[in-house]
PDB file as gemmi writes it, atoms N, CA and C in Angstrom:
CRYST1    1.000    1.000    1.000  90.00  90.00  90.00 P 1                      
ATOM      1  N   UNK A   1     -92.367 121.698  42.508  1.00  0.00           N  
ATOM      2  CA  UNK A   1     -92.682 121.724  41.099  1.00  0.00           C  
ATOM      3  C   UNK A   1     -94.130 122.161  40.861  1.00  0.00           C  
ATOM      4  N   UNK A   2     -95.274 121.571  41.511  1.00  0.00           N  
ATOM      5  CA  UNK A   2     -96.568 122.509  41.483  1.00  0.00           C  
ATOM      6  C   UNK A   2     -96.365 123.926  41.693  1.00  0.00           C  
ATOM      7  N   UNK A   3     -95.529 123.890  42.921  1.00  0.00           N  
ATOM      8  CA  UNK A   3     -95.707 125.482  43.165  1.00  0.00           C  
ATOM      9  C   UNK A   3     -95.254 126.648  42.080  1.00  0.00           C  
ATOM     10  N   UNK A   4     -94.899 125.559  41.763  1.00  0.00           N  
ATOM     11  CA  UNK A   4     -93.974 126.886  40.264  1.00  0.00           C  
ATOM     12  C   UNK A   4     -94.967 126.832  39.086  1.00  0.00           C  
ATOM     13  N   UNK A   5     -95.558 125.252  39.063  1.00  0.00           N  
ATOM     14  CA  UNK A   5     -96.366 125.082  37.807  1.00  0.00           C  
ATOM     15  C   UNK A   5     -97.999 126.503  37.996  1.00  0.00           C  
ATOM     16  N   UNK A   6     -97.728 126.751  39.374  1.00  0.00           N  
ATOM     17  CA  UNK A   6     -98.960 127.485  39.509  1.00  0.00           C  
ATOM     18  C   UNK A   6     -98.456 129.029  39.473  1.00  0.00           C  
ATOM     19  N   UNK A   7     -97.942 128.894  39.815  1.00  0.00           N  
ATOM     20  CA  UNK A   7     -97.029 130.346  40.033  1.00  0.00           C  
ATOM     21  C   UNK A   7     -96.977 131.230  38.293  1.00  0.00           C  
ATOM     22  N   UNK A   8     -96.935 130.359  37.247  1.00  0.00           N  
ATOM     23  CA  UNK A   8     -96.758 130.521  36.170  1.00  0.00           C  
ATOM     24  C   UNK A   8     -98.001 130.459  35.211  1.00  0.00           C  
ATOM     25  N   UNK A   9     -99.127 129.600  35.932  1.00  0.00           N  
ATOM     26  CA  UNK A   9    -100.374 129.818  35.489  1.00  0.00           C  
ATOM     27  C   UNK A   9    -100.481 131.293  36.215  1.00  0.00           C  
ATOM     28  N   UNK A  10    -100.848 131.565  37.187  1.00  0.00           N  
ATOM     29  CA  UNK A  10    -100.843 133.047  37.657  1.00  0.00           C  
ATOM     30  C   UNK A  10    -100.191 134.298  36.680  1.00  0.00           C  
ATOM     31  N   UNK A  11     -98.808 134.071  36.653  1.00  0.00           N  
ATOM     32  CA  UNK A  11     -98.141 134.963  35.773  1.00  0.00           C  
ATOM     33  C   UNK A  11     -98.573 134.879  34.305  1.00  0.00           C  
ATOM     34  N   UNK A  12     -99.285 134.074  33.961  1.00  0.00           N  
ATOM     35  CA  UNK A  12     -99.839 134.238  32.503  1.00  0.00           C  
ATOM     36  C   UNK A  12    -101.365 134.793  32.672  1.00  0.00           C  
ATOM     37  N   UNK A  13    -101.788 134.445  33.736  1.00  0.00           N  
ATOM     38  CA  UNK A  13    -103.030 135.444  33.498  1.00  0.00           C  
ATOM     39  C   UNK A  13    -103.213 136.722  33.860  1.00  0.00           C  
ATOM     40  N   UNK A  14    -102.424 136.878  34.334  1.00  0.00           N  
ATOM     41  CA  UNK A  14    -101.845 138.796  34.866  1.00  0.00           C  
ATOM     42  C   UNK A  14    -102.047 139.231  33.483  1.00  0.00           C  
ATOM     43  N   UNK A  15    -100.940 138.620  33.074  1.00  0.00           N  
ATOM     44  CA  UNK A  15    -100.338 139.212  31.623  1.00  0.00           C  
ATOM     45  C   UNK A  15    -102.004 139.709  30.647  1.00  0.00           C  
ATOM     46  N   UNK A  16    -102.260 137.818  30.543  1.00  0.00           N  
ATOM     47  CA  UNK A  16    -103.359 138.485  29.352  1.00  0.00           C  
ATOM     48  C   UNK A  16    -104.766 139.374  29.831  1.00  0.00           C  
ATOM     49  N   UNK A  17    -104.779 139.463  31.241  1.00  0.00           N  
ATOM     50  CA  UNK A  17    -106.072 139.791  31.729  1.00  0.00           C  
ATOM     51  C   UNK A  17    -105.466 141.584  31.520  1.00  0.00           C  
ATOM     52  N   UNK A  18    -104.530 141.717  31.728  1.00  0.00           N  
ATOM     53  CA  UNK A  18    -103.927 143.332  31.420  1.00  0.00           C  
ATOM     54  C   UNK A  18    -103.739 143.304  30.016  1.00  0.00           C  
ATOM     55  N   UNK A  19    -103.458 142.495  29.246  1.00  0.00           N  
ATOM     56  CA  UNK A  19    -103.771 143.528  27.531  1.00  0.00           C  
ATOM     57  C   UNK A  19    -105.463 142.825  27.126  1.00  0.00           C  
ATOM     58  N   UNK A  20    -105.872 142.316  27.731  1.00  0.00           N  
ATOM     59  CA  UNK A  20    -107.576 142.130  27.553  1.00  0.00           C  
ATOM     60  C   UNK A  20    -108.280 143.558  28.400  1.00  0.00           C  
ATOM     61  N   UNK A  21    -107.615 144.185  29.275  1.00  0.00           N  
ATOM     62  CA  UNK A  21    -107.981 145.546  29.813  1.00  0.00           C  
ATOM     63  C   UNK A  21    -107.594 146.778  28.717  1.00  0.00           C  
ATOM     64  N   UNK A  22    -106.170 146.217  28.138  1.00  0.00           N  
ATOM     65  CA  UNK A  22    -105.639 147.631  27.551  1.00  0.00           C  
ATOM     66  C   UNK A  22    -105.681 147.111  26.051  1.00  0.00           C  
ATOM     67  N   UNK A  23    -106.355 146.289  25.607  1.00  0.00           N  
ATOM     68  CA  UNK A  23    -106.527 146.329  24.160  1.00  0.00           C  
ATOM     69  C   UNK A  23    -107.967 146.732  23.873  1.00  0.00           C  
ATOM     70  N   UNK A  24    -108.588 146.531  25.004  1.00  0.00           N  
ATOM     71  CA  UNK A  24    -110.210 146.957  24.755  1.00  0.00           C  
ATOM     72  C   UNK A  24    -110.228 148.525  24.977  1.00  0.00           C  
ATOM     73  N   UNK A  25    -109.717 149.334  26.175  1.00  0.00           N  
ATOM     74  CA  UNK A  25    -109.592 150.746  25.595  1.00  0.00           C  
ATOM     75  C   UNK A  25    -108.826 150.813  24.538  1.00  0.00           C  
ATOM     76  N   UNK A  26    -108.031 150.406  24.120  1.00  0.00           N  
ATOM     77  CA  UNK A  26    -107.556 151.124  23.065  1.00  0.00           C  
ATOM     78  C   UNK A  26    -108.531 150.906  21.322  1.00  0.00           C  
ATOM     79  N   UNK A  27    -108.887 150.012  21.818  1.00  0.00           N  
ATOM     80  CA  UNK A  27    -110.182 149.879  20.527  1.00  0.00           C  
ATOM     81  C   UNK A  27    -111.111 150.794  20.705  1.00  0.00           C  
ATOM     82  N   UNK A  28    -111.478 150.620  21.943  1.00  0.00           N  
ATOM     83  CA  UNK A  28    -112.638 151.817  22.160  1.00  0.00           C  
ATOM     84  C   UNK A  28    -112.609 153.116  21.703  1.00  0.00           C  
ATOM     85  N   UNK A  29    -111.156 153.483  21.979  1.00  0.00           N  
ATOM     86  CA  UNK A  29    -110.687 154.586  21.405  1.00  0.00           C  
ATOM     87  C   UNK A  29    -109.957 155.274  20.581  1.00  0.00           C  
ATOM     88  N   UNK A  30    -110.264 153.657  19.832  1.00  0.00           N  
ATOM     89  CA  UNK A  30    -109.584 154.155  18.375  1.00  0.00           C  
ATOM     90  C   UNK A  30    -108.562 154.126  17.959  1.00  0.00           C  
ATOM     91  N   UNK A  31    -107.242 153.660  18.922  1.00  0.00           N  
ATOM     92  CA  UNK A  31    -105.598 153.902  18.937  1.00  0.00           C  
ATOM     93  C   UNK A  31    -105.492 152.419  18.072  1.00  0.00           C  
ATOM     94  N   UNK A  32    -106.272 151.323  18.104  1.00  0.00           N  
ATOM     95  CA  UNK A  32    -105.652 150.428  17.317  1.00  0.00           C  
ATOM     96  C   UNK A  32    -107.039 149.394  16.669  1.00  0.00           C  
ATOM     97  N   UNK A  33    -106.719 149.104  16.084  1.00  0.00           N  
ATOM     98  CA  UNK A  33    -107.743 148.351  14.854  1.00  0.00           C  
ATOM     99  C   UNK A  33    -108.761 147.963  15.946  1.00  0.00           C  
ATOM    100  N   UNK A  34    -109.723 147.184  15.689  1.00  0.00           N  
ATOM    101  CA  UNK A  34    -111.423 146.263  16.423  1.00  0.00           C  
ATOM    102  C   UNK A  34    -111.178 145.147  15.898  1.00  0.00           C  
ATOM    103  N   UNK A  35    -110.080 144.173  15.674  1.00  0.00           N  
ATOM    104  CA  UNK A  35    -110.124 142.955  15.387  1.00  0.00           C  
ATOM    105  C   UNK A  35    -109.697 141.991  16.668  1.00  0.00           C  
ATOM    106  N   UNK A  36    -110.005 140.324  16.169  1.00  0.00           N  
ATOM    107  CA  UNK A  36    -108.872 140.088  16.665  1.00  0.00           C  
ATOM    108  C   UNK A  36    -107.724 139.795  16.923  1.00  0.00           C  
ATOM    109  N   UNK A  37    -106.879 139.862  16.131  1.00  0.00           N  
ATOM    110  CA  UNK A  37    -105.885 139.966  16.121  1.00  0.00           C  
ATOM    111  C   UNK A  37    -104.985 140.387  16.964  1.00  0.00           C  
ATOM    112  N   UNK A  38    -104.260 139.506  17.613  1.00  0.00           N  
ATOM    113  CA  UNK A  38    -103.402 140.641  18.934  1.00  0.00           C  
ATOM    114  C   UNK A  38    -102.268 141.646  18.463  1.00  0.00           C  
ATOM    115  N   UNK A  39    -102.074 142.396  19.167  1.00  0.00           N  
ATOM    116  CA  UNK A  39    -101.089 143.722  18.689  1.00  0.00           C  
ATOM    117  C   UNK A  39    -100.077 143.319  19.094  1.00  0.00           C  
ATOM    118  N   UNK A  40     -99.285 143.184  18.887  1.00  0.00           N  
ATOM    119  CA  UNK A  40     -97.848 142.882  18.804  1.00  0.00           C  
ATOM    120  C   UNK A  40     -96.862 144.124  20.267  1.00  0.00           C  
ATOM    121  N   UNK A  41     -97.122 145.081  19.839  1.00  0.00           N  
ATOM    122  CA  UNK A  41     -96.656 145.755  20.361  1.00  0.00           C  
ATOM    123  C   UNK A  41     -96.614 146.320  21.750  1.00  0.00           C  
ATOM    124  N   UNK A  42     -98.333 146.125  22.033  1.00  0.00           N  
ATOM    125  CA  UNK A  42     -98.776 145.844  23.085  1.00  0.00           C  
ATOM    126  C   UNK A  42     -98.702 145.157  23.792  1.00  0.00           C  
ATOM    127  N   UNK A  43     -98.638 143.756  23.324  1.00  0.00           N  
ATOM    128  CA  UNK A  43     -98.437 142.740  24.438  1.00  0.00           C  
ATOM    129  C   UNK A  43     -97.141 142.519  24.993  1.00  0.00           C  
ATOM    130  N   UNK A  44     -96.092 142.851  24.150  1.00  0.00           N  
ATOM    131  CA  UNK A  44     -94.642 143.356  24.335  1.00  0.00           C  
ATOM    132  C   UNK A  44     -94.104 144.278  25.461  1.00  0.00           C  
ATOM    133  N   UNK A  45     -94.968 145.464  25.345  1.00  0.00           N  
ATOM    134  CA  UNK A  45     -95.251 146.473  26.290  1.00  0.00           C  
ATOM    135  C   UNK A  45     -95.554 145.751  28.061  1.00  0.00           C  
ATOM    136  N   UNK A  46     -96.422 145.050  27.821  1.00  0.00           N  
ATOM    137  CA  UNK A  46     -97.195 144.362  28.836  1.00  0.00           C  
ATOM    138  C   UNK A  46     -95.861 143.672  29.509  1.00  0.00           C  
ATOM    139  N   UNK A  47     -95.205 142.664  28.458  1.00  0.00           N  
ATOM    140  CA  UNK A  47     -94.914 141.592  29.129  1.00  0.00           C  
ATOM    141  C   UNK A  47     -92.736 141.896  29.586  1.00  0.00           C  
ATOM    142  N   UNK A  48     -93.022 142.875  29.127  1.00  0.00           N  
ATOM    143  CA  UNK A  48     -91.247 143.825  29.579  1.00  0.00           C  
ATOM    144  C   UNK A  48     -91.556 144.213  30.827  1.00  0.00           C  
ATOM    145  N   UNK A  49     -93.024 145.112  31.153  1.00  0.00           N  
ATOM    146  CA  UNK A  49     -93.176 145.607  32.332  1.00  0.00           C  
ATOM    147  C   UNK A  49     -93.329 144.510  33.689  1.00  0.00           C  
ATOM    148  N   UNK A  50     -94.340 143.078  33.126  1.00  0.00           N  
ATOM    149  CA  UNK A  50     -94.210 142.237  33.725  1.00  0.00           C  
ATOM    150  C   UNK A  50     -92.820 141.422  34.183  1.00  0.00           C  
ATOM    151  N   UNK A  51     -91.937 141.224  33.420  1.00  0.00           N  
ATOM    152  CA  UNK A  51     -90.610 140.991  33.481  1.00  0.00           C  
ATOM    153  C   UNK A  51     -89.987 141.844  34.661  1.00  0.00           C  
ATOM    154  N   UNK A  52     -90.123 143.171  34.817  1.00  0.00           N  
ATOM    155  CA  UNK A  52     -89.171 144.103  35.448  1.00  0.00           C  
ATOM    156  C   UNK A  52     -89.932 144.042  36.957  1.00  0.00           C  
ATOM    157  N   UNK A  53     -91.023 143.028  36.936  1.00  0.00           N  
ATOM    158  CA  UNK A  53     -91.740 143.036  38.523  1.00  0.00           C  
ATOM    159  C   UNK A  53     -93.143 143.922  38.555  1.00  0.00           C  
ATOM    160  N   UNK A  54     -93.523 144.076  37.731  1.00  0.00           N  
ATOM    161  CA  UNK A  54     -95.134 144.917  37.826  1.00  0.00           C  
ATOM    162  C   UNK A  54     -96.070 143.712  37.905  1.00  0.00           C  
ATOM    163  N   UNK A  55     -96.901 142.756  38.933  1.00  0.00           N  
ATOM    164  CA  UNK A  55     -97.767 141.837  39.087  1.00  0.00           C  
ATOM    165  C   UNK A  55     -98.845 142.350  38.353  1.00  0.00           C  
ATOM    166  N   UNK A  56     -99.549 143.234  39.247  1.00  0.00           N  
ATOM    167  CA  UNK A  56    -100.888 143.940  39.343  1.00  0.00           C  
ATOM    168  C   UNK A  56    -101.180 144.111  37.649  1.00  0.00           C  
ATOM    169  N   UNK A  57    -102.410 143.338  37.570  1.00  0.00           N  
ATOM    170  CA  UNK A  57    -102.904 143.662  35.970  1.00  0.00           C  
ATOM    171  C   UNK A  57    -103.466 144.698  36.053  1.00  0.00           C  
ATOM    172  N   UNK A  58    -104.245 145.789  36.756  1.00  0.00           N  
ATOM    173  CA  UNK A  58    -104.443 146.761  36.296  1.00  0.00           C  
ATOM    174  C   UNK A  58    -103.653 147.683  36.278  1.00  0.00           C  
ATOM    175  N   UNK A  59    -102.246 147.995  37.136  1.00  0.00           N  
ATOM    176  CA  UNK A  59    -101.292 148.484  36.939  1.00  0.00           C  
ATOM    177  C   UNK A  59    -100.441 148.449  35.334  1.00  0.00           C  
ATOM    178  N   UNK A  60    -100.587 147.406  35.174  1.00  0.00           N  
ATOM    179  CA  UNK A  60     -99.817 146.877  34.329  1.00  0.00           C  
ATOM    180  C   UNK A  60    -100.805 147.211  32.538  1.00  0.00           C  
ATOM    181  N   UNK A  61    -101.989 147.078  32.701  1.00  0.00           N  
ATOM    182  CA  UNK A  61    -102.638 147.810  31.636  1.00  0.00           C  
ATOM    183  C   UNK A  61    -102.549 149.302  31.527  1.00  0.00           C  
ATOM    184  N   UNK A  62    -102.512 150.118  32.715  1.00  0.00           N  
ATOM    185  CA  UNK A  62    -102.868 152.031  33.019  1.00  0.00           C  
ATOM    186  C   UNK A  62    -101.470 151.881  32.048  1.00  0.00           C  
ATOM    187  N   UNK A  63    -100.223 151.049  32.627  1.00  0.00           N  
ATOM    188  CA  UNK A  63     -99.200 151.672  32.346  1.00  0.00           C  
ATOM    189  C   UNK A  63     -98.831 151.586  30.693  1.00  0.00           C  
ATOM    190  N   UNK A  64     -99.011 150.276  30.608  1.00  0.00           N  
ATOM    191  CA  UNK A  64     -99.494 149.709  28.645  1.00  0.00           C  
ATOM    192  C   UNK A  64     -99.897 150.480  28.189  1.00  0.00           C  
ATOM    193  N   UNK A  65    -100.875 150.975  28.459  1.00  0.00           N  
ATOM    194  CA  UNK A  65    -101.605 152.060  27.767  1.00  0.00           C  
ATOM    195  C   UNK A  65    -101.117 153.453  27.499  1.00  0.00           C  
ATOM    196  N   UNK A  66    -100.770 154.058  28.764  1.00  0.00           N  
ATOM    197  CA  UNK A  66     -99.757 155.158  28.539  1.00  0.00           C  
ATOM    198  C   UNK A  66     -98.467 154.847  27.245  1.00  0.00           C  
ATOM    199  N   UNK A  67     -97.921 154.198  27.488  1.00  0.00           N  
ATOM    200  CA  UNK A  67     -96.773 154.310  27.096  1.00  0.00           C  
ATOM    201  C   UNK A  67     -97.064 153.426  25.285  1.00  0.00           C  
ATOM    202  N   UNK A  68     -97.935 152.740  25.041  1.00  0.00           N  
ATOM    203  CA  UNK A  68     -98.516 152.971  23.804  1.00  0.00           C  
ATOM    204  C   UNK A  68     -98.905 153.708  23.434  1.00  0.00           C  
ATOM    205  N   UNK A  69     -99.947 154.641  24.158  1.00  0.00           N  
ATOM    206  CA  UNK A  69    -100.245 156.044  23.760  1.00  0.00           C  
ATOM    207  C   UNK A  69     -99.495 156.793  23.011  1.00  0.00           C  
ATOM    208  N   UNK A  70     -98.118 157.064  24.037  1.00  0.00           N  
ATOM    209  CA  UNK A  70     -96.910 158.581  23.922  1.00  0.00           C  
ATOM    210  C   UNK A  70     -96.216 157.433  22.554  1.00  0.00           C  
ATOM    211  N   UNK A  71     -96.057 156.436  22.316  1.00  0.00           N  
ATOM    212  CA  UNK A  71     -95.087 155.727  21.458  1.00  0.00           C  
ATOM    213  C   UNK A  71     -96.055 156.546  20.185  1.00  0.00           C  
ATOM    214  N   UNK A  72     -97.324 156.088  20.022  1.00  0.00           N  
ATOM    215  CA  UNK A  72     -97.948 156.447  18.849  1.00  0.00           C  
ATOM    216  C   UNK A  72     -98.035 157.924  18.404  1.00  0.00           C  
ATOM    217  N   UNK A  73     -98.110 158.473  19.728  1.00  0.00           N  
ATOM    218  CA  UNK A  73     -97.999 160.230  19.400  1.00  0.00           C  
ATOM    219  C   UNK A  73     -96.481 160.578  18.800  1.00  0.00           C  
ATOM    220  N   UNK A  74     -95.670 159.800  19.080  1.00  0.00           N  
ATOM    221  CA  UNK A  74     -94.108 160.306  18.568  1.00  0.00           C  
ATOM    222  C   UNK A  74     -94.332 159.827  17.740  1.00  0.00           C  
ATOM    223  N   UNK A  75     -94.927 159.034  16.745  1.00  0.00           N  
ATOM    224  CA  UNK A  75     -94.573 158.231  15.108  1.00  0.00           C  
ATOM    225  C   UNK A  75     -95.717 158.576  14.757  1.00  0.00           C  
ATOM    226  N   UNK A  76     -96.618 159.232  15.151  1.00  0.00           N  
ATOM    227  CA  UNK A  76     -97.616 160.194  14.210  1.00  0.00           C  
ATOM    228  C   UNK A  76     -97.316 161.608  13.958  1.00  0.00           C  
TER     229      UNK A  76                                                      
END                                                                             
């Protein structure tokens, strides 16, 4: 039961330490507001890829990011 209780602290900080990577470029560059407010969409992004087995938070932000990117270029 620890081992899981930790296992799951781990898996939550993957998560937010990768949209704390990929929400700050994307502010930087303009793709989504400078608040704080979390993006919805993004963290969604994040946490499907995490689901399907992507650990690695910086993996897991490059890829967030891409694929928020191309989403926003098709609905602009």
């Amino acid at each position: 039961m620890l081992v899981e209780r930790g296992l799951r602290v781990l898996n939550v900080e993957a998560v937010g330490d990768a949209y704390a990577i990929a929400s700050n470029y994307l502010r930087r560059s303009g793709a989504i507001a400078d608040t704080f407010v979390t993006n919805e969409r993004l963290l969604q992004i994040i946490v499907e890829m995490f689901q399907r087995g992507e650990m690695n938070k910086l993996k897991l932000a490059n890829k967030a990011i891409v694929q928020f990117e191309a989403a926003t270029l098709i609905t602009s």
